[in-house]
NUGU-82693 format. One record per atom (N, C-alpha, C): x, y, z; atom name. Coordinates in Angstrom, 2 decimals. Atoms other than C-alpha are relative to their C-alpha. Layout:
N
+---------+---------+---------+------+
:      xx :      yy :      zz : site :
+---------+---------+---------+------+
:       X :       Y :       Z :   CA :
...
+---------+---------+---------+------+
// end
This chain:
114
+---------+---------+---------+------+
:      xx :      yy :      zz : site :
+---------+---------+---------+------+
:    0.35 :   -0.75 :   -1.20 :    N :
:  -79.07 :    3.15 :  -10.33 :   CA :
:   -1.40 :    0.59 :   -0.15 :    C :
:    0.99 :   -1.12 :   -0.09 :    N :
:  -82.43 :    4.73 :   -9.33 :   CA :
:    0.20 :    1.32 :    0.69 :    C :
:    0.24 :   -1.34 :   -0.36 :    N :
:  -83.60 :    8.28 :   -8.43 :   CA :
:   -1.13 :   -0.18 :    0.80 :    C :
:    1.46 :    0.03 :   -0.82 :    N :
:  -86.14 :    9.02 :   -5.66 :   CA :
:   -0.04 :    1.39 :    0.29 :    C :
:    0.10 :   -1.04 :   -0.55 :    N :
:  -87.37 :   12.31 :   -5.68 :   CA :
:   -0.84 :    0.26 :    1.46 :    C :
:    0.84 :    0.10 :   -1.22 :    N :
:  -88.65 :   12.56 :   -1.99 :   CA :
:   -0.75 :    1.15 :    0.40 :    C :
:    0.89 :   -1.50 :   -0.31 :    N :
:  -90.16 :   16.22 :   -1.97 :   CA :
:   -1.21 :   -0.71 :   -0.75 :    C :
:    1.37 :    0.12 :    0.25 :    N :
:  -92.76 :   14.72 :   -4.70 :   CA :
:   -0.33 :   -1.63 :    0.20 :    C :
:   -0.11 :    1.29 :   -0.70 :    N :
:  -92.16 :   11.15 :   -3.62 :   CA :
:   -0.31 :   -0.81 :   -1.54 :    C :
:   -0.28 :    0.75 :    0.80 :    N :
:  -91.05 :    9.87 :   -6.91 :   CA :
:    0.57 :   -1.12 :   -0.57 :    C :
:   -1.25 :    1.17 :    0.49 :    N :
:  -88.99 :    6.54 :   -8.31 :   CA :
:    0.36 :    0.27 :   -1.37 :    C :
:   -0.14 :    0.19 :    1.79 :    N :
:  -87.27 :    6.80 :  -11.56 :   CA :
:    0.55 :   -1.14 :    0.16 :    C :
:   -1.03 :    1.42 :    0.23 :    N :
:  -85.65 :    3.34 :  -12.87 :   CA :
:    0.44 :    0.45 :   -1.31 :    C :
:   -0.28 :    0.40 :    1.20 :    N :
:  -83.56 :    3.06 :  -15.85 :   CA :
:   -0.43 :   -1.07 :   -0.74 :    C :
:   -0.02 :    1.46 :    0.23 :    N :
:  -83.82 :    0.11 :  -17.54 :   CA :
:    0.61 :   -0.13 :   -1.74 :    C :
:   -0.83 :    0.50 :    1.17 :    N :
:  -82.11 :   -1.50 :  -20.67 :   CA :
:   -0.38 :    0.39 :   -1.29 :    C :
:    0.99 :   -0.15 :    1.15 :    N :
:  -84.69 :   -0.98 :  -22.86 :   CA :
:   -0.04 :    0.86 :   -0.17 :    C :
:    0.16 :   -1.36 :    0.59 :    N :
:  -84.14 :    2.45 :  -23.61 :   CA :
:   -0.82 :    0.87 :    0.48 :    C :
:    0.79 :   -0.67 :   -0.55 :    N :
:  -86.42 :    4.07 :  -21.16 :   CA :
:   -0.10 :    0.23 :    1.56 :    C :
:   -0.26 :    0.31 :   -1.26 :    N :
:  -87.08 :    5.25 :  -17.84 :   CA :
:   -1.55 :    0.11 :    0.57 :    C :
:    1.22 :   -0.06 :   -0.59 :    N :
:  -89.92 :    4.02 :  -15.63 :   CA :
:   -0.16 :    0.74 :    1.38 :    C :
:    0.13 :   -0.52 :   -1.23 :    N :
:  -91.49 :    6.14 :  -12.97 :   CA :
:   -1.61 :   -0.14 :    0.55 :    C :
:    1.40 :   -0.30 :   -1.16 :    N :
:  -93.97 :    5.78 :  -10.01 :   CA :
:   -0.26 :    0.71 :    1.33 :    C :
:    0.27 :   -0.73 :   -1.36 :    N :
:  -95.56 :    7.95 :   -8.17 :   CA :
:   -0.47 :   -0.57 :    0.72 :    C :
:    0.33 :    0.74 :   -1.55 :    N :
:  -96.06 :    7.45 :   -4.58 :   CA :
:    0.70 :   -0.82 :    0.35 :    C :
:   -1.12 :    1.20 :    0.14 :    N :
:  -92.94 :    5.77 :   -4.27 :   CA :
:    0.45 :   -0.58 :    1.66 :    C :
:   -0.52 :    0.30 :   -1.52 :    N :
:  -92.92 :    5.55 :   -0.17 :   CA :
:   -1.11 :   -1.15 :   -0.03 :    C :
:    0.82 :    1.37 :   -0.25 :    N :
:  -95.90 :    3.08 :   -0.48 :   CA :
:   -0.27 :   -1.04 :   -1.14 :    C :
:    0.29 :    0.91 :    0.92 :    N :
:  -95.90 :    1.44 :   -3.67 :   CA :
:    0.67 :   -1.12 :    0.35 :    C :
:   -0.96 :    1.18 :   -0.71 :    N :
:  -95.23 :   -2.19 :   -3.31 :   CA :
:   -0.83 :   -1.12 :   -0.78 :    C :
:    0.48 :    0.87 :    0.85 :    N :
:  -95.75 :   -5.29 :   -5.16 :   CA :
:    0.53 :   -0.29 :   -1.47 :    C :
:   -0.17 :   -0.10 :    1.71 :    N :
:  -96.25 :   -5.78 :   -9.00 :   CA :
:   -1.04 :    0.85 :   -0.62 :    C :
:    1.09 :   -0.99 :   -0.01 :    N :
:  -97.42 :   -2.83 :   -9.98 :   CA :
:    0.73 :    0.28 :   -1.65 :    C :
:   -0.76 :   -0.39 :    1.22 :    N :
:  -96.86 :   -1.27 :  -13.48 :   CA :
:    0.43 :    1.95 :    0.67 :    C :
:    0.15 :   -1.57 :   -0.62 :    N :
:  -95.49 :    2.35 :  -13.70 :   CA :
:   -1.28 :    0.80 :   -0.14 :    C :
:    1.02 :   -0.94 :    0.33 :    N :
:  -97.70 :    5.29 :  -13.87 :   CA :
:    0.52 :    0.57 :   -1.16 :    C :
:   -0.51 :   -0.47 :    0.97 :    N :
:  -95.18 :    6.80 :  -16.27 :   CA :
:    0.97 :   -0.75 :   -0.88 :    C :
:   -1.65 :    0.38 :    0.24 :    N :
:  -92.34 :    5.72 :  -18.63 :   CA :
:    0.11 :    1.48 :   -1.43 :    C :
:   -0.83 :   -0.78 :    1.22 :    N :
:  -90.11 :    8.25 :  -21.03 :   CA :
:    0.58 :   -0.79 :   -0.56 :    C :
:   -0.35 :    1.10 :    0.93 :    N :
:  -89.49 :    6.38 :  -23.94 :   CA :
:   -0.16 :    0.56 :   -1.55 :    C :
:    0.16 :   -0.92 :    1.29 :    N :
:  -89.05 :    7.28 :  -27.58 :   CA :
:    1.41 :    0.31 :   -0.74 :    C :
:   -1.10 :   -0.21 :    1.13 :    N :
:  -86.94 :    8.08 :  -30.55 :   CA :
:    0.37 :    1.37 :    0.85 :    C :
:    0.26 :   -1.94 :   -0.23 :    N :
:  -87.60 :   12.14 :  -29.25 :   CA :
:    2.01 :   -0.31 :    1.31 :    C :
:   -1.15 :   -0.39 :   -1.45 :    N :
:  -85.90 :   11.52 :  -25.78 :   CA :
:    1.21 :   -0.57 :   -0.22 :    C :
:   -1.31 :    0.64 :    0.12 :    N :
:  -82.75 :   10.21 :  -26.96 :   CA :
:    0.94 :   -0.86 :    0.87 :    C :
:   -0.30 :    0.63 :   -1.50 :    N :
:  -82.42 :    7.67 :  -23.94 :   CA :
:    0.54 :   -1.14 :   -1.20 :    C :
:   -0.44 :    1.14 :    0.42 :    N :
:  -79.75 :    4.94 :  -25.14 :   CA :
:    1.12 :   -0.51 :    0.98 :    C :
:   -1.30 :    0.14 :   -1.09 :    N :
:  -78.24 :    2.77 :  -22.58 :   CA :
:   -0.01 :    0.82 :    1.52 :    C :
:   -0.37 :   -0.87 :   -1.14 :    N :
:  -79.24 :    4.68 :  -19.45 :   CA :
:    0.50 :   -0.54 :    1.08 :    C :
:   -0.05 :    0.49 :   -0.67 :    N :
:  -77.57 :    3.67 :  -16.60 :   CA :
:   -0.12 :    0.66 :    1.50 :    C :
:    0.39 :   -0.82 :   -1.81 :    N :
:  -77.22 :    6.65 :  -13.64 :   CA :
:   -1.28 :    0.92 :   -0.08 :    C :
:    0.71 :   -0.85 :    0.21 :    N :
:  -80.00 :    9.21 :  -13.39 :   CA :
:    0.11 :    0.56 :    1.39 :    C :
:    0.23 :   -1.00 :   -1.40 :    N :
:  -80.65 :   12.03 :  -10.70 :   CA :
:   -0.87 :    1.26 :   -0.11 :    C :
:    1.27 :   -0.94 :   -0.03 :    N :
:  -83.82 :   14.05 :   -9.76 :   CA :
:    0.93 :    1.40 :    0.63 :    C :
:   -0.69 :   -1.19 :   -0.72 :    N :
:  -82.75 :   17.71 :   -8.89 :   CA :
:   -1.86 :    0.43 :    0.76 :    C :
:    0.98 :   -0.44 :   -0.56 :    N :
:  -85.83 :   18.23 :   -6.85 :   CA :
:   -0.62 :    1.37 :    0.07 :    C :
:    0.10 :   -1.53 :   -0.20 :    N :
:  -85.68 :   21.89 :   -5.68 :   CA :
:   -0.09 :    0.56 :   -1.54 :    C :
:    0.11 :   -0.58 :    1.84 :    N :
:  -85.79 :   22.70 :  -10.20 :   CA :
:   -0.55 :   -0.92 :   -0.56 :    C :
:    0.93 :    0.45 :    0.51 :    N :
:  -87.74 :   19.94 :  -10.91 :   CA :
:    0.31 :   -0.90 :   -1.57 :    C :
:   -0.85 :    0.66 :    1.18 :    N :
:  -85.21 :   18.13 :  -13.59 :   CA :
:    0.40 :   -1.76 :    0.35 :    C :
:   -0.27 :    2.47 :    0.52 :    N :
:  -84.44 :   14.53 :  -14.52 :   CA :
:    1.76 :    0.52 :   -1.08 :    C :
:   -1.66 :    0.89 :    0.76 :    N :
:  -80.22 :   13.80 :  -15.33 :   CA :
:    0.17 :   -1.22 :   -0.49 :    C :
:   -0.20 :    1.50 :    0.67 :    N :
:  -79.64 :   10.72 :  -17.74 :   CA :
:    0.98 :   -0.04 :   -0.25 :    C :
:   -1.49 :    0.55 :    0.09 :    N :
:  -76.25 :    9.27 :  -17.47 :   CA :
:   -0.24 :   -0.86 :   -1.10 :    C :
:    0.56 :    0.85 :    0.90 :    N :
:  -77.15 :    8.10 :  -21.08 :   CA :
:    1.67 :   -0.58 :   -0.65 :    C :
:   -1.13 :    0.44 :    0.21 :    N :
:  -74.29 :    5.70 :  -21.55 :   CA :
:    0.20 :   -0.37 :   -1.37 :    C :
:   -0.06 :    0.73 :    1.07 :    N :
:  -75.32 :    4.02 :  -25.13 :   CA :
:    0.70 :    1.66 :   -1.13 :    C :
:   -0.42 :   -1.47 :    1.25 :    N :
:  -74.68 :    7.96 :  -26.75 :   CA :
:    1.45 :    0.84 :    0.53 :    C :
:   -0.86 :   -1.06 :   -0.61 :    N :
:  -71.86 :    9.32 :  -24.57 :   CA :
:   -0.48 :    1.21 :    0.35 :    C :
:    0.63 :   -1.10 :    0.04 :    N :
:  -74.27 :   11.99 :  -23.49 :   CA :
:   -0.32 :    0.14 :    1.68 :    C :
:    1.04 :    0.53 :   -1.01 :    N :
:  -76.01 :   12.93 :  -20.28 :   CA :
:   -1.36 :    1.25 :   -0.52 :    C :
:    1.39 :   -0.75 :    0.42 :    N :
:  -79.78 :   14.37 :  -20.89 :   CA :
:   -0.71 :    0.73 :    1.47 :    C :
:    0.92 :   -1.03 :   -1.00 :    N :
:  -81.49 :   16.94 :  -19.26 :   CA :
:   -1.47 :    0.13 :   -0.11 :    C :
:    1.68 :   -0.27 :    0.32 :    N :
:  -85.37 :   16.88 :  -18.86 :   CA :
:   -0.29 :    1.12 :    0.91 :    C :
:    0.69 :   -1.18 :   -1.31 :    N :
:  -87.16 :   20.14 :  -17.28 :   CA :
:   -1.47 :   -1.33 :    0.48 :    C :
:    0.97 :    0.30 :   -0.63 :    N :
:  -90.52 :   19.43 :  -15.32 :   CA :
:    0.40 :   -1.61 :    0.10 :    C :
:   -0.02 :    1.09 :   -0.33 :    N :
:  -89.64 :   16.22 :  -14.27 :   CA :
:   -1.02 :   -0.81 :    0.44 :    C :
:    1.05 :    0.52 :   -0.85 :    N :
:  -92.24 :   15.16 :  -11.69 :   CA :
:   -1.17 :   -0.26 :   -0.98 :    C :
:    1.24 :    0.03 :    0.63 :    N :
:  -94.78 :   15.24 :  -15.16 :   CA :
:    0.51 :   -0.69 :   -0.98 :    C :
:   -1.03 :    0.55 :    1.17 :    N :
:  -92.19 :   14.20 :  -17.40 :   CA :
:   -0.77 :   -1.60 :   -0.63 :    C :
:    0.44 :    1.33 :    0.37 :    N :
:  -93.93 :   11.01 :  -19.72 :   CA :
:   -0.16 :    0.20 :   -1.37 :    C :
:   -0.37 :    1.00 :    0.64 :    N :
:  -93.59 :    9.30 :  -22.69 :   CA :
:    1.14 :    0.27 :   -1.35 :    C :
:   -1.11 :   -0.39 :    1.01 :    N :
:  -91.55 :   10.39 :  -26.25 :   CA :
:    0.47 :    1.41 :   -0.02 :    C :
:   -0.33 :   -1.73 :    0.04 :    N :
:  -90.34 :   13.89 :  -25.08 :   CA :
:    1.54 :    0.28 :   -0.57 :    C :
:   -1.71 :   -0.57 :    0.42 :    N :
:  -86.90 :   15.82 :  -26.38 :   CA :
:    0.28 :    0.05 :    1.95 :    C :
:   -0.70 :   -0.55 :   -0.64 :    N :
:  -84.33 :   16.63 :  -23.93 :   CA :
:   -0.26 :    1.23 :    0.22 :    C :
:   -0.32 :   -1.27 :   -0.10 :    N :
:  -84.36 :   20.00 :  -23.08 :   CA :
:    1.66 :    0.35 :    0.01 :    C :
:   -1.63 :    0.38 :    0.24 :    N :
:  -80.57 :   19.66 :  -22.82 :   CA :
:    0.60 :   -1.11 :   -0.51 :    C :
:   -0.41 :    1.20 :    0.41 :    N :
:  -78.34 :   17.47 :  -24.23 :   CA :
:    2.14 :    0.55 :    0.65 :    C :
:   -1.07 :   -0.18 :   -0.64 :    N :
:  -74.40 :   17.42 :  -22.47 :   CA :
:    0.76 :   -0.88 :   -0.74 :    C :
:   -0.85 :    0.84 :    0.36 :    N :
:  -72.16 :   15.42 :  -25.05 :   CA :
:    1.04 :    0.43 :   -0.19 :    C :
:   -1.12 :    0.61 :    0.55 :    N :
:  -69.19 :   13.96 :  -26.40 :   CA :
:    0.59 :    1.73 :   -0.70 :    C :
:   -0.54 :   -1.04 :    0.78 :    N :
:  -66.99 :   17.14 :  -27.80 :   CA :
:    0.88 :   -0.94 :   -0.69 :    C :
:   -0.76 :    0.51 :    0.91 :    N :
:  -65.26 :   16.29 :  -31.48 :   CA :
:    1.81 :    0.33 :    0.25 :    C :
:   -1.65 :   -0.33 :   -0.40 :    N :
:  -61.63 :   17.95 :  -30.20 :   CA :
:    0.49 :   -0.75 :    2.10 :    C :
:   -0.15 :    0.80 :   -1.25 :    N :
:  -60.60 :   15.44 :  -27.25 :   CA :
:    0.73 :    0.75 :    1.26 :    C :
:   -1.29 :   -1.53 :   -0.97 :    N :
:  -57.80 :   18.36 :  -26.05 :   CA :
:   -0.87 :    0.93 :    0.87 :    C :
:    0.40 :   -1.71 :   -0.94 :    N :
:  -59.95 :   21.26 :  -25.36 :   CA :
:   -1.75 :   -0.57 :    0.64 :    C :
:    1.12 :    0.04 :   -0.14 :    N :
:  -63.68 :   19.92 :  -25.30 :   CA :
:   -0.23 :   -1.65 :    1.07 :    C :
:    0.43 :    0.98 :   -1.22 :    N :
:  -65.63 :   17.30 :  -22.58 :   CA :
:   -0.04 :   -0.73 :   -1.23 :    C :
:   -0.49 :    1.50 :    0.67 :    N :
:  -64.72 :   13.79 :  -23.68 :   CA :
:   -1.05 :   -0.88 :    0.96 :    C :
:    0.62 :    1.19 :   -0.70 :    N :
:  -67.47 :   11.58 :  -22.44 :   CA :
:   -0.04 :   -1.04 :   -0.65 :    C :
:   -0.19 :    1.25 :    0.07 :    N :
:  -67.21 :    7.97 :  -22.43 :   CA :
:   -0.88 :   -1.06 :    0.47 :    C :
:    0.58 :    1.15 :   -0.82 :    N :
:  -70.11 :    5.78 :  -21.70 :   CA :
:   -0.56 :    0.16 :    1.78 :    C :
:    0.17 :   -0.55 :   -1.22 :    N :
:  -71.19 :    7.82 :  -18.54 :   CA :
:   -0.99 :   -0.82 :    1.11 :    C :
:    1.11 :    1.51 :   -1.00 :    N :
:  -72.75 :    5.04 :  -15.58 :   CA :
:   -0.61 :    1.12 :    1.18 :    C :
:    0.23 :   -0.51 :   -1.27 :    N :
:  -73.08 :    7.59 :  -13.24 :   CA :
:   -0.45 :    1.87 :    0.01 :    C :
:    0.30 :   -1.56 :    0.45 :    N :
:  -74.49 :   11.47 :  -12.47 :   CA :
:   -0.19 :    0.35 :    1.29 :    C :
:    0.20 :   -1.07 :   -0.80 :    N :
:  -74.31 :   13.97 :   -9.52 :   CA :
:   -0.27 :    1.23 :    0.03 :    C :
:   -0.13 :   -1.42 :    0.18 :    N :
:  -75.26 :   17.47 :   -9.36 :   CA :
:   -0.54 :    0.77 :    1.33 :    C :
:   -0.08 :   -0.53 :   -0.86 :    N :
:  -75.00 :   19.74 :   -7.02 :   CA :
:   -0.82 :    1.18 :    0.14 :    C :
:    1.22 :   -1.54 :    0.38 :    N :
:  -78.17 :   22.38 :   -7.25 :   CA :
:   -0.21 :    0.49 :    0.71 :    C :
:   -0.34 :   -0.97 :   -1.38 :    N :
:  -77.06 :   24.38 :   -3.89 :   CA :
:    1.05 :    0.65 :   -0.68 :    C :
:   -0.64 :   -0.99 :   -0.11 :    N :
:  -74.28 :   26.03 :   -6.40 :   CA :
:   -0.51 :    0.21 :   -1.35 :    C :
+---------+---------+---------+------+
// end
């Protein structure tokens, strides 16, 4: 899945390769263009991403990082480029009973109106 932040008129892509590409100016880009950005790197712990989602109004990047059972949180998004940490990290808890059990997560929503 992609992300389009439309307040700064962004594209994120996942892609296989462990990274995510983004271009700005995403209402007119067109062609074969390269990105302007990609996050990529040991740092950002991107393995396997498959959903992502811009929270616009806070300016964050969600990685439905499926290869770790995780999903990743980036702040400043819209600047966000190349081997950065997480600022968050949302995984796998070791007690399956009481703690979040993620599994290979394809997908991410969030709701940043609550």
């Amino acid at each position: 899945a992609v992300a389009v932040d439309t307040v700064s008129d962004i594209l994120y892509i996942p892609t296989l390769s462990n990274s995510i590409l983004v271009y700005d100016q995403a209402s007119t880009t067109n062609g074969l263009v390269s990105p302007d950005r990609t996050i990529a790197g040991s740092a950002t712990k991107i393995s396997t991403p498959f959903g992502i989602f811009v929270d616009s109004s806070n300016n964050l990047l969600y990685v439905a990082n499926s290869g770790a059972n995780a999903v990743l949180v980036f702040n400043n998004a819209s600047t966000a480029t190349g081997n950065i940490a997480p600022n968050r990290t949302i995984a796998q808890g070791t007690d399956p009973v009481n703690e979040t059990t993620l599994n290979a997560p394809l997908g991410i929503f969030v709701d940043s109106t609550r």
